[in-house]
Phi, psi and omega in degrees: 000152195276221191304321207230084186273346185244041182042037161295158162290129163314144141315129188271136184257173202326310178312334183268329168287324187071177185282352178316144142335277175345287189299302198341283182311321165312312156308311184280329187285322158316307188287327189241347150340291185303298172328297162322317239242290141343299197105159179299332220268355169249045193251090182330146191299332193288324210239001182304309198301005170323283193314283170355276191290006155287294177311309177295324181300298184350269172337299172275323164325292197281347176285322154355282181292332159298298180317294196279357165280324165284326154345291205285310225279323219249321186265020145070032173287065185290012163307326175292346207258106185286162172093318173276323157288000159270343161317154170298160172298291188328310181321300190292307174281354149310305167331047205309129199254335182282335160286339171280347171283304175292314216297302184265022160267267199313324175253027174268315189296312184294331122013280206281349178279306180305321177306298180297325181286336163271347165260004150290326193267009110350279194315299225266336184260002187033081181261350171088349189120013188266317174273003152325299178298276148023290190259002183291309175278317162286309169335264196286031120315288180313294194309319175282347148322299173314317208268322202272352186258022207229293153311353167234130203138324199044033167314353180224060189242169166263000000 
């Protein structure tokens, strides 16, 4: 396969596009369309290590994100949890501070787990970075999932 492995529409060059963002981006979005679509391996030489470097932001993100959920989870810190450490004392004693502690610990830990099982499983199936991406996406699902079930309910009141 040439230039164009997925049977795309050419990238349009300035003139047809005008100069705008938009037409840029549009261009660019074809060109790596086509990459995704192909596999890495028509991926310019300049662009292999993408996938590489998506599996370490994995990596390093989700252990991150691992740490400080055991943090939370096991040494009770609610310092970490914004918003609540900048509340008033008065605020703050409404609260059972040890189920809002386990509660966002558990779910920074089950977080940082979706990050790293999607960038091994990236790594081991060479997916180019699509189940990488994947789990990018769910990891903000859960968290905005977490925080609107965490917010609602009044679940940690005393």
């Amino acid at each position: 396969m040439g230039s164009n492995p997925a049977n795309l529409p050419a990238a349009a060059d300035a003139r047809t596009i005008g100069r705008s963002s938009a037409g840029l981006f549009a261009a660019r979005f074809r060109e790596w369309a086509g990459y995704i679509i192909s596999g890495t391996q028509n991926l310019p030489a300049s662009t292999r290590r993408f996938p590489a470097m998506v599996w370490i932001a994995n990596a390093l993100s989700g252990v991150i994100v691992f740490f400080i959920g055991i943090i939370i989870r096991i040494f009770n810190v609610s310092s970490l949890i914004a918003g609540y450490n900048t509340a008033p004392t008065a605020v703050r004693e409404k609260y059972d501070e040890r189920a809002l502690t386990r509660f966002v610990g558990n779910l920074l830990i089950t977080a940082s787990t979706i990050i790293l099982a999607g960038g091994l499983l990236d790594a081991a199936a060479g997916a180019g970075g699509i189940v990488a991406t994947l789990s990018w996406l769910a990891f903000v699902a859960l968290l905005l999932g977490g925080v609107v079930y965490a917010n609602t309910g009044r679940r940690f009141r005393r």
